[in-house]
N, C-alpha and C positions, 0 to 999 in steps of 0.2 A: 830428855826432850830438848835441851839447851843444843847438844849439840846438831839435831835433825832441823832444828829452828835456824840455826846459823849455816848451816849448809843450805839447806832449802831457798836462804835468803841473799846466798853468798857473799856470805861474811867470812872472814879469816878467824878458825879456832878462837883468838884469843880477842874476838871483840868488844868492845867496850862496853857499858851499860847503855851508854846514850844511842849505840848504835842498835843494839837488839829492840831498845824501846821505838826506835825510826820505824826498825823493821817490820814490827807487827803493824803499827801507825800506817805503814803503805799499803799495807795487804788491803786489793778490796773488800767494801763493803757490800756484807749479801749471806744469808743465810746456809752453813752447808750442810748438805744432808744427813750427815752426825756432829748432829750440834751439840758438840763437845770439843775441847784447846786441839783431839786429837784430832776430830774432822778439820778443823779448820787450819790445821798444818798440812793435811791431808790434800784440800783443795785450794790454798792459798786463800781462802774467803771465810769471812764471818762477820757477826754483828757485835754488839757492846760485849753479848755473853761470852762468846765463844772465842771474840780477839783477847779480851782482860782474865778469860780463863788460862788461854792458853801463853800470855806475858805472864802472869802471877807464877805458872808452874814453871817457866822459864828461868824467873828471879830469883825466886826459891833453892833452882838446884842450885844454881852460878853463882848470887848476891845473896844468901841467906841474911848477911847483914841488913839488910834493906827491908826487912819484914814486910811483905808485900802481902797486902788486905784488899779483899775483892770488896765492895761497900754496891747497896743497890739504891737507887733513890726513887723513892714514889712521886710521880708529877704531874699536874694537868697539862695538857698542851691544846692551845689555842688555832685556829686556822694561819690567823694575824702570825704570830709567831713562829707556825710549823713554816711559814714563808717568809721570814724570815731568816730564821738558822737553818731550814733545809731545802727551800727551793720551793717551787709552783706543785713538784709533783704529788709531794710530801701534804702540800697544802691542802689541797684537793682531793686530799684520802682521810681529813681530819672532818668531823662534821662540825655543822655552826656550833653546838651545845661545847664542843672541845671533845676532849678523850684522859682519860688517867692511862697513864704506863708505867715499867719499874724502867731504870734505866741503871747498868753496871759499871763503875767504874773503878779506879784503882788508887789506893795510895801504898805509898813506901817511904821508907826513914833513910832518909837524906841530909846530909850536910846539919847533921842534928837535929829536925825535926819529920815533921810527916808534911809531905807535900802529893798535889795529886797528880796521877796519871791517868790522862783519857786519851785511847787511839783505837776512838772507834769509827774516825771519816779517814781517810786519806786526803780529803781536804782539809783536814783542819792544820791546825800550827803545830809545826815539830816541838819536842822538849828543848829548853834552851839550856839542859844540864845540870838548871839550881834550884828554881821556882815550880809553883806550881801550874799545871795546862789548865785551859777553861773547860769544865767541863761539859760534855755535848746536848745537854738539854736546860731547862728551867728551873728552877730552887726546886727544892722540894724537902723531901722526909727521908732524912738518909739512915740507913740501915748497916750497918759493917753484917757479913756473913760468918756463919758458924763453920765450923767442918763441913757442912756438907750444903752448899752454896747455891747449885742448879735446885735442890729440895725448898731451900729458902725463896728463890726467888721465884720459884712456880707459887710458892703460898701466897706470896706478896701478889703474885698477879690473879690470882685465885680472890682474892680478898677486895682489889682494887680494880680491875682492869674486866673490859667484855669483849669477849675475843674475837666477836662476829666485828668489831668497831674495830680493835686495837691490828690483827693479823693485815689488812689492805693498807695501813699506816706504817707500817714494818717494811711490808714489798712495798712502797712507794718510795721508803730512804734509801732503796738501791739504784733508783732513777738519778744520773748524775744528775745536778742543776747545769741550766745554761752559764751561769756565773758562779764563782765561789760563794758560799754563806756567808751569813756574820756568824760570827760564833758569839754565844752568848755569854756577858761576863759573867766573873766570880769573885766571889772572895775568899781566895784559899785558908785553909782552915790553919788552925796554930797547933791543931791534934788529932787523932784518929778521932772522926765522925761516931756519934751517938745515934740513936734511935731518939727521937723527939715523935710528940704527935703529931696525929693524921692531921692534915690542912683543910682548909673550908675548901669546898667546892670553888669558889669564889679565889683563891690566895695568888694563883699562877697566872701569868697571862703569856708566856711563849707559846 
């Protein structure tokens, strides 16, 4: 897949890590119709799932060293906040009560530790090659995935999420904003992410 990824993306065979990680990071943002790493190489588009699927399976063949872990996180999101870090359109697809979502993103062992990888906007901030990136929504309850990843994270939204709420708030983050977001900060972790408990209704406010 590394090398359909770097061609597609035209990059020269032997690209760098920081540069495959850009790579996917640009592709826009937006659902594609096989939502899977291969649809979304397929149509140059995808969301948290199908961009950090299809980087993970990238790292894997090229950076095995870099143990690249899909991780999901459970979060509320707030009106206040979806307008925030994603724009008016975003906002306005959130209802006042909020909404619960999984959201995917990526870490990999770097420069001796684990640090994250999220490129799931095109607008957000590139890797700067050491640190970890902010990732693209609110704290939450984060999950590292098993072998079988898209099964885990259907449970997780199975569990947490109502799709008549959560699916218009999806199609709403493909709305560019008139302005760039803020991206939400973080505090990169010092190790591969746990499963911790579920959070109050109450704990999130982006």
């Amino acid at each position: 897949m590394i090398d359909e990824l770097t061609a597609r993306a035209g990059l020269p065979p032997d690209a760098t890590l920081a540069e495959v990680i850009e790579a996917v990071r640009s592709m826009p943002y937006g659902r594609p119709a096989e939502r899977s790493a291969r649809g979304a190489l397929a149509e140059w588009r995808g969301t948290c799932s199908s961009k950090h699927a299809l980087l993970a399976a990238a790292l894997a063949e090229r950076w095995p060293e870099t143990e690249p872990q899909l991780v999901h996180r459970v979060y509320r999101c707030t009106p206040a906040g979806a307008e925030r870090a994603f724009g008016p359109a975003a906002a306005a697809a959130v209802p006042a009560a909020g909404l619960w979502d999984v959201h995917r993103y990526l870490t990999i062992r770097h420069g001796g530790e684990r640090v994250v990888i999220d490129v799931t906007f095109p607008t957000g901030p590139s890797w700067d090659g050491a640190g970890s990136m902010p990732i693209a929504c609110a704290d939450g309850t984060d999950h590292p995935a098993g072998s079988d990843p898209d099964t885990d994270k259907r449970a997780l939204e199975a569990a947490h999420c109502d799709p008549a709420v959560r699916e218009p708030f999806i199609a709403a983050l493909a709305t560019p904003p008139a302005t760039p977001p803020v991206t939400p900060p973080i505090a990169p972790p010092d190790s591969a992410p746990t499963s911790t408990p579920a959070p109050s209704i109450n704990s999130f406010t982006i």
